[in-house]
N, C-alpha and C positions, 0 to 999 in steps of 0.2 A: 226437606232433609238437610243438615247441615256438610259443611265441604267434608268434614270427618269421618262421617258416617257415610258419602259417596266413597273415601279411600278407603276406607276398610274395605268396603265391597268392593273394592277395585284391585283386592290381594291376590297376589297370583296363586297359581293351581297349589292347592292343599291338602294332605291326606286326610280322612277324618281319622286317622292316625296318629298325626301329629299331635305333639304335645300341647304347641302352642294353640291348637284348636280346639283339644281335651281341655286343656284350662279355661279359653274362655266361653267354648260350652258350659260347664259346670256352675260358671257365671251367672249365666245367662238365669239358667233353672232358679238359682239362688236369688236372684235380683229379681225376678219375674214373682215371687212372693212376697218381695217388699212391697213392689207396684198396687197388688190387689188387697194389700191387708193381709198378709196369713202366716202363719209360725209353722203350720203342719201338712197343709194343701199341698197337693203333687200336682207341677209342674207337666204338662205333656207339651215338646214343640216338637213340629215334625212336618215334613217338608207339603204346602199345601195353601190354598187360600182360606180364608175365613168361611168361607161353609165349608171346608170339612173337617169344621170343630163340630158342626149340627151332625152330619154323618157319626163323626166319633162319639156324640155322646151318647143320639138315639140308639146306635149301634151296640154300645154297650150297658147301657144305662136299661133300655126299655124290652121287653120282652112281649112278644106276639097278645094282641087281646086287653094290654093295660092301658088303664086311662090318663091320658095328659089331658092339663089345662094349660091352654096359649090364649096368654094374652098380647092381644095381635094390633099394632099401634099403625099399621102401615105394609109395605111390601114384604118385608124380610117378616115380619111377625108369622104372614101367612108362606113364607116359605121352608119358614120353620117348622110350621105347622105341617107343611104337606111332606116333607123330609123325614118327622115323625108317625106321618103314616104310611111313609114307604117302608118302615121296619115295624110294621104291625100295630103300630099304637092306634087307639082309641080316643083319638081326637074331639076336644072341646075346644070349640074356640071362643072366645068371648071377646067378640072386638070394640073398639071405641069408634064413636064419632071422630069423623075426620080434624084432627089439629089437636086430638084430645086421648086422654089418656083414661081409662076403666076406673070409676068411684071404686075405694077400695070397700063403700059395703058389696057393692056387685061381686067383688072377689071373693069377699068371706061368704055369699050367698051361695058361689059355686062351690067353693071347698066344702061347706056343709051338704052339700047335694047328693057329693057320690065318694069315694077314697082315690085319690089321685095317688101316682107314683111318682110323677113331676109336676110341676108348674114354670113355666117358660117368662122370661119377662125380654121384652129389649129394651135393654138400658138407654138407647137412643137409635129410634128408629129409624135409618139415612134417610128411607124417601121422607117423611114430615118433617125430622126437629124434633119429633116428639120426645121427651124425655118420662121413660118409666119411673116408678117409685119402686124400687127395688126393697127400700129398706121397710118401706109401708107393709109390703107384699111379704116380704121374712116374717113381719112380726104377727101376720094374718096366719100364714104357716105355723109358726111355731103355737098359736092359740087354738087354730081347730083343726089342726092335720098335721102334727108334729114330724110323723112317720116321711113325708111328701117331700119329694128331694124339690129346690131352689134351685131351677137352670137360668141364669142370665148369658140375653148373648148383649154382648160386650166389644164387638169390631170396632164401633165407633164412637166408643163411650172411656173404654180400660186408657188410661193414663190423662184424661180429662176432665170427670164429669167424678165424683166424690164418689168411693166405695168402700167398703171396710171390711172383707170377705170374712174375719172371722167374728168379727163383734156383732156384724148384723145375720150371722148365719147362713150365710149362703153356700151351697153345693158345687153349683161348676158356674166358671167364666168363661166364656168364649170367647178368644178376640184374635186378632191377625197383625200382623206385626207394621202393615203399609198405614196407619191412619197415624192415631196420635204418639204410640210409640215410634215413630220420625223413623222409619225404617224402610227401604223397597219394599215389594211384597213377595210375599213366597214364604213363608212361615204361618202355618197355625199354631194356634195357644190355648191350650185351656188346660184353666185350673181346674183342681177334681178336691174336692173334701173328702176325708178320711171314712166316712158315714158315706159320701158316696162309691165310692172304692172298695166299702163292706159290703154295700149292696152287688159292687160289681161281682166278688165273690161267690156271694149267695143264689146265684144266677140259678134256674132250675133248667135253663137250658144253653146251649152255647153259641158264645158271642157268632153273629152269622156274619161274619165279615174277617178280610185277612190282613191287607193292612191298617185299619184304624182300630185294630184290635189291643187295648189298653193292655190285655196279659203277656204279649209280646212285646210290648212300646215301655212298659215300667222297670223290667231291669236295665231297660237300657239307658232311663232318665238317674236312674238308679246308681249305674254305671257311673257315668260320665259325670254327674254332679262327686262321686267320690275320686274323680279324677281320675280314671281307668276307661280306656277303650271296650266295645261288648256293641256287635256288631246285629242289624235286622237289617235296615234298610239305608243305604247313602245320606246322610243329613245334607242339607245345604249349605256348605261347608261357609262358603262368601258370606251369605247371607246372617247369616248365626255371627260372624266376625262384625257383618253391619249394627244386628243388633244388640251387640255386649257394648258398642259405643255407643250407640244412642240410649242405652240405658244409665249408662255413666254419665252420660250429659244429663238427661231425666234428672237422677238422684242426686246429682254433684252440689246444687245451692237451695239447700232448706226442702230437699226431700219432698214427698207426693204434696203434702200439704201447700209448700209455697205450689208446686204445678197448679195446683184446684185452684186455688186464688187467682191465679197467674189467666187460667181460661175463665175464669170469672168476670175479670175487669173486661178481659179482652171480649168476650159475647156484650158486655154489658153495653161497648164502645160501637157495636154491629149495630144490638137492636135499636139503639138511639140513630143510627146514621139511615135504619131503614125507616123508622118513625119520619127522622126530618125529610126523606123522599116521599112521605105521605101514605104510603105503602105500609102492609101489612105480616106481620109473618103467619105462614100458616100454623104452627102452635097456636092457641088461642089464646094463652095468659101466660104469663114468665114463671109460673111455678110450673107448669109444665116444659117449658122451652129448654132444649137443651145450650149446653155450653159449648160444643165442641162443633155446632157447624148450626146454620138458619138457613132455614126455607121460606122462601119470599111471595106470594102472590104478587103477581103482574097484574095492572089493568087490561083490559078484554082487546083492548088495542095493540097490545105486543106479548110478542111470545117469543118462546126462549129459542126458537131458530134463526128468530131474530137479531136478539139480544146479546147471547151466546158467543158467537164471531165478532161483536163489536169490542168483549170485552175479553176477548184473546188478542186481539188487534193491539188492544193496551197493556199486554204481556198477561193479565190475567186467565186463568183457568175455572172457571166455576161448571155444573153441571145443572142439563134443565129436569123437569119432573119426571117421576118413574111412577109415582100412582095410578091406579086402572081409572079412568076418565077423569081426573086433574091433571094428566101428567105435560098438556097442552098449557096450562094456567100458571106455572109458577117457576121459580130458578134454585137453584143452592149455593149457597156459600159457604165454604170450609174454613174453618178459624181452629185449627187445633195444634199439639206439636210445637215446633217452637216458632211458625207463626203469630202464639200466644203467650210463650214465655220467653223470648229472646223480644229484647228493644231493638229488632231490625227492619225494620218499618215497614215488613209484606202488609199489615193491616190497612195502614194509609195507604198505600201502592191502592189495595183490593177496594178500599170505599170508593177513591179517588176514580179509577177507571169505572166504576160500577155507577158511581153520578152521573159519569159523562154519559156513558153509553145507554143511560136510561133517556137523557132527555135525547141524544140523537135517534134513539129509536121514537121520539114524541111526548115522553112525559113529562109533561109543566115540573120542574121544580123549582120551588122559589129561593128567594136568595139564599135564604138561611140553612137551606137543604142542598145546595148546589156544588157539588164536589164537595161531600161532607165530609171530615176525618175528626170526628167529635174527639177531645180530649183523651187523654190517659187517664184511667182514673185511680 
């Protein structure tokens, strides 16, 4: 997070009354559809981590008995999945080989199968790297299940990894404000499509939840984005003021597109620096691999409670595996935010300390891999 974006949050006690917080509220809503691509999609933020955008949308989205398909890349895929059968859904899951992502004939093999009311993707699934085909998966929808709302969750993907919410069709984003939009955490997000917000309408039965309840939550987004107070529940006053600046830093030079680029070079400079430590990422091939953080396999001889401590020792933060029996094998690294688009050298810092700390844990690297900070490119 930038020094800016810790002062705003650092603003003292504020009403969600104030003006000054009405204003950049209404921002926030406003700038929050530039981020995903959309002219028309409703903005929902409201005070929460990033599952409870899965809450909010099962919650209103799904109705007892209907069928979803989750396609399920990793941990969050399946707890996505299992969120949607806490509110009755009719779960498909179709998961991938591990570091890999679902052939999309397998998807259009499911959607021809049965009639879906959603289809789930993660745009980038934390525990792999795995990077979904979001756009592949829309245009599979739109050909043999047009009716089939488009859920991506988006936590660790939204202001990183390329999305175009209204040109490739999609329904709802999920994301949370702590990852790439450079923000503390405490804010959920998701974008809702007009198609999907008709559905919400047409509900035949009622929403069974009280706060992530969208018929409560919309006049208030409603409200405040026309610059007028209209009161449910306390927003997070600090927070919301964090993120109206880091969106302004987001959008300030050459807007989402330079961002995508900006995480592009910057992943591109990782997987070469893991390549020359001989290592592998767990995605198996670069079209799959996300842009906005890599998962690394370790050799059999260190793991990450190892590893971990060495390279906090070196001011880094990285995190070890969360998969159900990988999660001993492998490390992560987060590359998103403006340790991607700011030339402020966290990346050299994060390769530099992550050389060292690989060979003091034992691993042979050779010269040319040895504290590697491969180019800018």
């Amino acid at each position: 997070m930038s020094s800016t974006v810790l002062q705003a949050h650092s603003t003292p006690a504020t009403a969600h009354t104030d003006p000054k917080f009405v204003e950049a509220f209404g921002q926030v809503i406003e700038k929050l559809r530039t981020v995903v691509g959309t002219e028309s999609a409703q903005p929902f933020v409201i005070a929460g981590s990033g599952t409870l955008g899965w809450d909010q949308t099962a919650a209103n989205l799904i109705e007892a008995g209907e069928n979803v398909l989750v396609l399920s890349n990793g941990y969050f895929g399946e707890g996505l999945a299992d969120c949607m059968e806490t509110y009755g859904a009719q779960v498909t899951r179709l998961r991938a080989e591990t570091g890999n992502r679902q052939p999309l004939a397998e998807i259009a093999q499911a959607l021809r199968a049965k009639k879906y009311k959603a289809v789930t993707v993660s745009q980038v699934d934390t525990s792999t790297g795995v990077l979904g085909d979001v756009k592949g998966v829309c245009e599979l929808v739109q050909e043999h299940s047009p009716d089939t709302l488009v859920v991506v969750d988006g936590v660790c993907a939204t202001a990183a990894e390329r999305l175009y919410f209204d040109a490739w069709g999609v329904d709802v984003v999920i994301t949370a404000s702590q990852k790439a939009l450079g923000c503390p955490p405490g804010i959920s997000v998701v974008v809702v499509s007009q198609k999907a917000l008709g559905v919400l309408s047409a509900r035949k039965t009622p929403v069974a939840a009280y706060y992530v309840n969208w018929n409560r939550w919309l006049p208030i987004m409603r409200s405040y984005e026309d610059r007028a107070v209209k009161y449910f529940a306390t927003p997070c006053v600090q927070t919301i003021f964090a993120l109206n600046t880091s969106l302004n830093e987001l959008l300030a030079d050459g807007g989402m597109e330079s961002v995508f680029a900006a995480h592009e070079r910057t992943s591109a400079r990782v997987k070469a620096a893991v390549a020359s430590w001989g290592l592998k990422t767990v995605a198996v091939s670069p079209e799959v691999s996300a842009t906005a953080m890599t998962a690394v396999w370790l050799p059999e001889s260190i793991t990450p409670a190892e590893l971990l401590p060495r390279l906090k020792a070196r001011g880094v933060v990285a995190a070890g595996g969360i998969l159900a029996g990988y999660a001993h094998r492998y490390f992560r690294l987060g590359h998103m935010g403006i340790t991607a688009t700011q030339d402020n050298g966290y990346v050299d810092i994060m390769l530099k300390a992550a050389g060292e700390a690989l060979e003091e844990s034992g691993l042979a690297i050779g010269s040319s891999g040895r504290c590697a900070t491969p180019p800018r490119l």
